[in-house]
BAGUFI-677023 format. One line per 3 residues: number of its first residue (from 1); their letters; for each residue y, x, z of C-alpha. Coordinates in steps of 0.25 Angstrom, whole numbers. Example, Ala and Ser with C-alpha at 12.3 -4.5 7.8 and 13.67 -1.06 7.14 Angstrom:
BEGIN
1	as	-18:49:31 ~ -4:55:29
***
This chain:
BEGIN
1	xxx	42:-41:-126 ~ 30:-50:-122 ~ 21:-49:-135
4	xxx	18:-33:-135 ~ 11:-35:-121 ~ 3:-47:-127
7	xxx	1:-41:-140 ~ -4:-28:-133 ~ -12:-34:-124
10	xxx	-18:-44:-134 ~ -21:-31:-142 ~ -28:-23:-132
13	xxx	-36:-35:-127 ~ -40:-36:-143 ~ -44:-22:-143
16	xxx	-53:-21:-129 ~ -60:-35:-137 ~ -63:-29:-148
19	xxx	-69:-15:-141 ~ -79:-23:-133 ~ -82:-32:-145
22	xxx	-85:-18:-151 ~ -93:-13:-140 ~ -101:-26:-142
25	xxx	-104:-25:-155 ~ -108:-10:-153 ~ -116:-10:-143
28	xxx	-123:-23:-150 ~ -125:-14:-161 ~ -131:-2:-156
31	xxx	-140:-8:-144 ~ -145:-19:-155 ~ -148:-9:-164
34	xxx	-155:-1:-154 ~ -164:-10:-149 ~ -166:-15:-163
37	xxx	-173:-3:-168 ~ -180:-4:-156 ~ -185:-18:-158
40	xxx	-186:-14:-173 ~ -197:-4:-169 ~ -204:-12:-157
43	xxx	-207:-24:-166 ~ -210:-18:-178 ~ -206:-23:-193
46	xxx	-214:-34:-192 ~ -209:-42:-180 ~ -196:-35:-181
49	xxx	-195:-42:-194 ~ -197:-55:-188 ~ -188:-55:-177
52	xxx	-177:-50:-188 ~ -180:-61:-198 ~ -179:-71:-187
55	xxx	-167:-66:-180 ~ -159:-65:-195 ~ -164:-79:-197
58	xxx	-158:-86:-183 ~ -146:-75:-186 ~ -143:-84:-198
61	xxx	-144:-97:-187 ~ -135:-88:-176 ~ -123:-86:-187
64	xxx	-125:-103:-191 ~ -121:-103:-177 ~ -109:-98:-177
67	xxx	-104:-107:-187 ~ -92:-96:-192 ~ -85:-99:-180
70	xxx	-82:-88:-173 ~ -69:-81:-177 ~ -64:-97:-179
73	xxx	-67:-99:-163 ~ -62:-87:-159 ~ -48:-94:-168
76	xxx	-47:-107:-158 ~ -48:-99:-146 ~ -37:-89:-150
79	xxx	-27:-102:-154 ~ -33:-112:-145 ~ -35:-105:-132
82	xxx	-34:-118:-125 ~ -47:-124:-131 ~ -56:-116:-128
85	xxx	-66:-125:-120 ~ -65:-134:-135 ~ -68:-123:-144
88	xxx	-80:-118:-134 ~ -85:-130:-134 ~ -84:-135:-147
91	xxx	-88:-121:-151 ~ -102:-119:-144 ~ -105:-136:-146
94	xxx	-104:-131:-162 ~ -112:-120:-160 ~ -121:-124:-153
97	xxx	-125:-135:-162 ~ -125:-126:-172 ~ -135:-117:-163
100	xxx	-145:-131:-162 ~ -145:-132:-176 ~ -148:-117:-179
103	xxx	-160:-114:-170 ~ -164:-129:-176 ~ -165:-125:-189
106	xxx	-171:-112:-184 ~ -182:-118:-175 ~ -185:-128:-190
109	xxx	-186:-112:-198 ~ -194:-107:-188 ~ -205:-118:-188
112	xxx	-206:-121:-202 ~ -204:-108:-210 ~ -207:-97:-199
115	xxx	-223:-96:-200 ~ -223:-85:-190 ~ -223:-90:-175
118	xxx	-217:-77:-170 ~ -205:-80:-180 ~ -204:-94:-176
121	xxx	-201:-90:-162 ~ -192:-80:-166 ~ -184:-90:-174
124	xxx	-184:-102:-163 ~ -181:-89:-154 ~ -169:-84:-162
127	xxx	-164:-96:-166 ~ -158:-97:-150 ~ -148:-85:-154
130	xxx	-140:-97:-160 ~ -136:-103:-146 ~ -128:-92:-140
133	xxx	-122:-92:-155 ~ -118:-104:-150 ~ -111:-101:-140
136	xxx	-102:-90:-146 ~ -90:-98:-145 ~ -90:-92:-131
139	xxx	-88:-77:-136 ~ -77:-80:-145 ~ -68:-84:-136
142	xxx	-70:-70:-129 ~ -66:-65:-143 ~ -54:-74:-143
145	xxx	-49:-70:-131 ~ -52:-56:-134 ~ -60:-55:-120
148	xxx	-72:-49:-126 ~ -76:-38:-116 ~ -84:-48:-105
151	xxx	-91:-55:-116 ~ -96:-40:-124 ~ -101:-34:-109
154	xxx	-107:-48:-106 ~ -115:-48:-119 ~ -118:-33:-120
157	xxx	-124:-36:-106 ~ -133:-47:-112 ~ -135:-37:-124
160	xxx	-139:-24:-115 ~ -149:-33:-107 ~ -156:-39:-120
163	xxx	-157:-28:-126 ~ -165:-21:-113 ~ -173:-34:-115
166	xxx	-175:-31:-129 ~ -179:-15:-125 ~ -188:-23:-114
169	xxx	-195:-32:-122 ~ -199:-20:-132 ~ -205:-13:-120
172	xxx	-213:-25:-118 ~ -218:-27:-131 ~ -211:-41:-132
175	xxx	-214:-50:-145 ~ -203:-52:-155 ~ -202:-64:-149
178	xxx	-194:-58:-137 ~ -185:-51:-143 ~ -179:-65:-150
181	xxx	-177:-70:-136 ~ -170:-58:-131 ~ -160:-61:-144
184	xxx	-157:-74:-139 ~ -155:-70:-125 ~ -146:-60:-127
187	xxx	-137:-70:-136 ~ -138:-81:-125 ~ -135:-71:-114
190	xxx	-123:-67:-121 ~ -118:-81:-123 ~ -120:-85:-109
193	xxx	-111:-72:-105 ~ -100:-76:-112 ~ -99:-92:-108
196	xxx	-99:-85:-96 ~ -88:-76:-97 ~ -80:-85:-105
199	xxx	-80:-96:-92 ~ -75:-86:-83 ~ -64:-79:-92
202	xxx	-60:-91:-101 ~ -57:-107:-100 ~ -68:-113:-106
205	xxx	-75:-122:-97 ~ -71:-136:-102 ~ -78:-135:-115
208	xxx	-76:-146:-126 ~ -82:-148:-141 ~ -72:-154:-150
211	xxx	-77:-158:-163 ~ -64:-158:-169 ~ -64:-141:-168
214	xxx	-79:-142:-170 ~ -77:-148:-185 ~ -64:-140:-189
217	xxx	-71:-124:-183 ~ -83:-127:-192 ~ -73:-133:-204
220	xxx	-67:-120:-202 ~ -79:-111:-197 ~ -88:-114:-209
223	xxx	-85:-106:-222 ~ -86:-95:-212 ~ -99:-100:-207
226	xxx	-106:-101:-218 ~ -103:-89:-224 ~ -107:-82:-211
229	xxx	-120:-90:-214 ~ -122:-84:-228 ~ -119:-69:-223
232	xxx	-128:-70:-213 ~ -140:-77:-222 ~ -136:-66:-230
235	xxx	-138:-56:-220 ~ -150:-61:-214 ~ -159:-69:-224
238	xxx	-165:-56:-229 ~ -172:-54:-219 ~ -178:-67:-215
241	xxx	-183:-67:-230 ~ -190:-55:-229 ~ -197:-60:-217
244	xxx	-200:-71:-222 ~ -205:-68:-240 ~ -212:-53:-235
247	xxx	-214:-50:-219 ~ -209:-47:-206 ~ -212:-33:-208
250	xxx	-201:-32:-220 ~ -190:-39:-213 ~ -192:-29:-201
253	xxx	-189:-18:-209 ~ -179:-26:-217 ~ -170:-28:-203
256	xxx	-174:-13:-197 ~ -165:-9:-211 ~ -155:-19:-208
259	xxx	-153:-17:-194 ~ -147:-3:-200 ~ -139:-9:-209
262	xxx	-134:-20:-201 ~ -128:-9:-192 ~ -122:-2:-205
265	xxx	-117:-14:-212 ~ -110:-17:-197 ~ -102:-6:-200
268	xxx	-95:-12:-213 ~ -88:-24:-205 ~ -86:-14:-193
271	xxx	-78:-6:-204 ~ -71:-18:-209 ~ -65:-24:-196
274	xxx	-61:-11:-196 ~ -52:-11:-209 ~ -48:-27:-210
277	xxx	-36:-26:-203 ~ -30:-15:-213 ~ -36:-25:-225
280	xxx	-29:-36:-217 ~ -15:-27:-216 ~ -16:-21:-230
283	xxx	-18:-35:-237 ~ -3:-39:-236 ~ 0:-25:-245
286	xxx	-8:-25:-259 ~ -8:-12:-263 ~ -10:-5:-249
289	xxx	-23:-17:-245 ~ -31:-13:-259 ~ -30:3:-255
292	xxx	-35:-2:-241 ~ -46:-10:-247 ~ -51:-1:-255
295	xxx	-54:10:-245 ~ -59:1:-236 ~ -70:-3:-247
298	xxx	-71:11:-250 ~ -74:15:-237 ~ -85:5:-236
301	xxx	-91:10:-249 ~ -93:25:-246 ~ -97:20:-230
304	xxx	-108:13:-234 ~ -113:23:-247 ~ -112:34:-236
307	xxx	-122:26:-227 ~ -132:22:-238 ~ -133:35:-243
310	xxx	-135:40:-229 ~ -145:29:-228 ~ -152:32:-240
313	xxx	-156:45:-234 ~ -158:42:-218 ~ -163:28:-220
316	xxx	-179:32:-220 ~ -177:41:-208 ~ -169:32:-200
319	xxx	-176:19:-201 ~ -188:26:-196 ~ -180:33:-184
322	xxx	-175:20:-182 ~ -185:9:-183 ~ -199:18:-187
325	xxx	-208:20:-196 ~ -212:4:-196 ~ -199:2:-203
328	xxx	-197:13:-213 ~ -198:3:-225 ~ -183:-1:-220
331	xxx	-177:11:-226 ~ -176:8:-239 ~ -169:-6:-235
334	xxx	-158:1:-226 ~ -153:11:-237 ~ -154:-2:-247
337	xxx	-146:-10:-237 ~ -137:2:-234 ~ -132:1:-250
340	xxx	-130:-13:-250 ~ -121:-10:-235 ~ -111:-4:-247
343	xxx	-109:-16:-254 ~ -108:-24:-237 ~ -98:-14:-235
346	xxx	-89:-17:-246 ~ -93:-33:-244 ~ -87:-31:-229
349	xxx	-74:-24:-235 ~ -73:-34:-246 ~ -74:-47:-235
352	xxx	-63:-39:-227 ~ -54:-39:-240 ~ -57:-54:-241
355	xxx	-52:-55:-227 ~ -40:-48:-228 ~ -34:-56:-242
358	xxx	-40:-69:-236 ~ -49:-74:-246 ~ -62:-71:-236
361	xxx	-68:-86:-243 ~ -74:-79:-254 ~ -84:-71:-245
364	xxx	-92:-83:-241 ~ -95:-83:-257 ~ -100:-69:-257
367	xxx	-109:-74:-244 ~ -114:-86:-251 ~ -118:-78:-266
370	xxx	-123:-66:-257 ~ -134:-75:-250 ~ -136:-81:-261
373	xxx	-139:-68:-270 ~ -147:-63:-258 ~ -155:-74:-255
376	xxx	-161:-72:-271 ~ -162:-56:-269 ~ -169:-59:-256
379	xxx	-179:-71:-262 ~ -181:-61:-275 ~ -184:-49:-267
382	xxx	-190:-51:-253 ~ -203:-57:-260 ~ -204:-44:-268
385	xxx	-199:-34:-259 ~ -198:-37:-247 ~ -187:-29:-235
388	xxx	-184:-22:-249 ~ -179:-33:-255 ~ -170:-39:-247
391	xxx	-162:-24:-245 ~ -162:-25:-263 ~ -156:-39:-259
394	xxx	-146:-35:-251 ~ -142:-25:-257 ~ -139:-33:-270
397	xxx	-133:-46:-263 ~ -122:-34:-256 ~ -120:-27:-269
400	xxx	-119:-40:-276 ~ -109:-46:-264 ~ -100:-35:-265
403	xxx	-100:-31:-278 ~ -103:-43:-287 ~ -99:-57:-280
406	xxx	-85:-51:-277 ~ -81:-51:-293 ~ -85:-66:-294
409	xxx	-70:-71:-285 ~ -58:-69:-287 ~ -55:-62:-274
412	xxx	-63:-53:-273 ~ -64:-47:-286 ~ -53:-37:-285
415	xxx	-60:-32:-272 ~ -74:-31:-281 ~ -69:-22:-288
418	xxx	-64:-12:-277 ~ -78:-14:-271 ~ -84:-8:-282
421	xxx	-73:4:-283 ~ -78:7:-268 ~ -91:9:-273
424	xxx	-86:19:-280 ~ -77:26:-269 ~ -86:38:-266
427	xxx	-84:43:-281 ~ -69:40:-280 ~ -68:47:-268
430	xxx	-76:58:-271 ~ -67:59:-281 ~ -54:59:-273
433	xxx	-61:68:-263 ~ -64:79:-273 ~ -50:79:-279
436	xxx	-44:80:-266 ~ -56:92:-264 ~ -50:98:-278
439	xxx	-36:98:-274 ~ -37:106:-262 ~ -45:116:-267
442	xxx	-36:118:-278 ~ -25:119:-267 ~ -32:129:-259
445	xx	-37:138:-274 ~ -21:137:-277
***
């Protein structure tokens, strides 16, 4: 009789923290990207470009931070709730060292390879974002706890206020320089928010590092790590690499099409959160799991052919609309990148697969070729081509990901091949479709 009542309430209190997670992430989403295209516009490709490469290179330093930590914190305090002064403590004295060492390396980058001043202090400037990463240990405790809601209006708060100060600063003509301090601010604001909040609600005064968790999380924490390392070199080093071989300019209008297809490509994983769990339920019956699978890679193939056609004909007018005439050069770049999202759709669908038969070690090999295969396309065609380049670089290192690698293990071959049927799901049910059309015409004839 007393575990519906705790079941109940444990699911309701699930459900109000995942709404408010989500009202976080959306309105993240829409303000930044609002007061991006603003940015975008005000700075122009050139200094836009800069502030872009320097935030994509300290990006790489902010995820080194993290150290693949997170969801393993958010474990201890789930089955040690008593500990949680040790795993604070232990927690933030890792990441911050971790932090030091990062802006470190940063502040060596920015001296000996940046000849720009005005990127060098965007570097030393940006390279501060690590420290509040530091300090995440704090916020997943709120996860744990599933007491999210103080935390998401604390940090939206921070969020609103920075990005009035980011609307403020364009109305004062602020150098690009600003806006990097801004960034950091609103991160440190945010982390102070939540210590705060988590000494009022939550018993963590007495905090404590113990080097024995210390040495067992990052036992544990570091396949994850490095392969969050490699996907987000991935990610970003194309950008810095354009900044760096041709010009600012470039990489400007290289992440004014990104920051489009960022938003699409978000709509992949939004869509496989969505559909794990009946991966998960379905993988204990065979035949019922592979009928699942199959429509879910499906679905992701026609979703993202139907957005890069649409690109294909909107592009040249909506990057204009949206970013000016300044940047028109980005629209051949977005409809290349929105191709190359078919194959990240079908990458996302394929890791939840591997999630859901437990044999997710073999991503960390598709993460390691793939920078690898980029890094060459990039040092190949940046130099020749510039912005244009990097998209045909992209769009080859996905192809080649989702497509190719997977044929080279064991475990994912059998999933290769329906990849490659889902490619093929708009003739098959176009086919299906028109048969089922035949049939009841021939009904209503007869």
């Amino acid at each position: 009789m007393s575990t519906q009542p705790a079941t109940g309430g444990t699911l309701r209190r699930v459900t109000i923290s995942f709404a408010w997670l989500l009202a976080d992430r959306g309105m993240r989403l829409v303000g930044g990207f609002a007061v991006g295209l603003w940015l975008a516009r005000y700075l122009g490709p050139a200094d836009f470009g800069l502030l872009s490469a320097a935030t994509a290179a300290t990006w790489i330093g902010v995820v080194a931070t993290q150290m693949g930590l997170d969801g393993l914190v958010q474990r201890e305090f789930v089955l040690h709730p008593g500990n949680t002064g040790r795993i604070l403590g232990t927690v933030t004295i890792l990441g911050s060292a971790t932090a030091l060492v990062v802006w470190s390396s940063l502040a060596v980058l920015a001296f000996f390879t940046a000849d720009d001043p005005v990127l060098r202090t965007l570097l030393l400037r940006l390279g501060l974002l690590a420290v509040p990463q530091a300090l995440s240990a704090w916020e997943y405790l709120f996860q744990a706890r599933s007491d999210l809601r103080p935390v998401v209006i604390g940090q939206n708060i921070c969020f609103v206020l920075c990005l009035a100060a980011r609307a403020g600063a364009i109305k004062l003509e602020a150098p690009v320089t600003a806006f990097a301090i801004i960034a950091v601010a609103e991160r440190l604001l945010g982390a102070l928010v939540v210590i705060i909040w988590a000494h009022r609600r939550h018993d963590c005064d007495r905090l404590t590092f113990d080097p024995a968790l210390a040495r067992a999380m990052v036992r544990e924490s570091w396949p994850v790590w490095i392969s969050a390392l490699l996907v987000t070199l991935y990610q970003k080093i194309d950008l810095i690499l354009i900044a760096r071989w041709k010009s600012e300019a470039d990489a400007g209008i290289y992440a004014a099409a990104m920051r489009i297809v960022d938003l699409w490509w978000s709509i992949s994983t939004i869509a496989a959160t969505a559909i794990l769990p009946d991966l998960m339920r379905s993988s204990r019956e065979s035949t019922n799991y592979t009928a699942v699978l199959q429509r879910y890679l499906d679905l992701s193939a026609v979703l993202a052919m139907s957005a890069a056609l649409a690109m294909t004909v909107v592009a040249s007018l909506l990057v204009r609309l949206l970013f000016g005439e300044a940047y028109a050069g980005a629209s051949g770049i977005l409809i290349i990148q929105f191709w190359a999202g078919v194959f990240v759709f079908l990458s996302v669908a394929r890791a939840r697969h591997l999630i859901a038969i437990k044999r997710r070690g073999v991503e960390l090999w598709f993460s390691v070729l793939g920078v690898a295969l980029n890094l060459g396309l990039n040092a190949f065609l940046i130099p020749r081509y510039g912005a244009w380049g990097a998209a045909w670089a992209g769009f080859t290192t996905q192809g080649t990901v989702a497509l190719i690698y997977p044929w080279f293990f064991a475990d994912t071959r059998d999933i290769a091949a329906r990849e490659w049927l889902a490619l093929a799901a708009p003739l098959r049910h176009a086919g299906t479709a028109s048969r089922w059309c035949s049939t009841r015409l021939r009904g209503k004839s007869g």
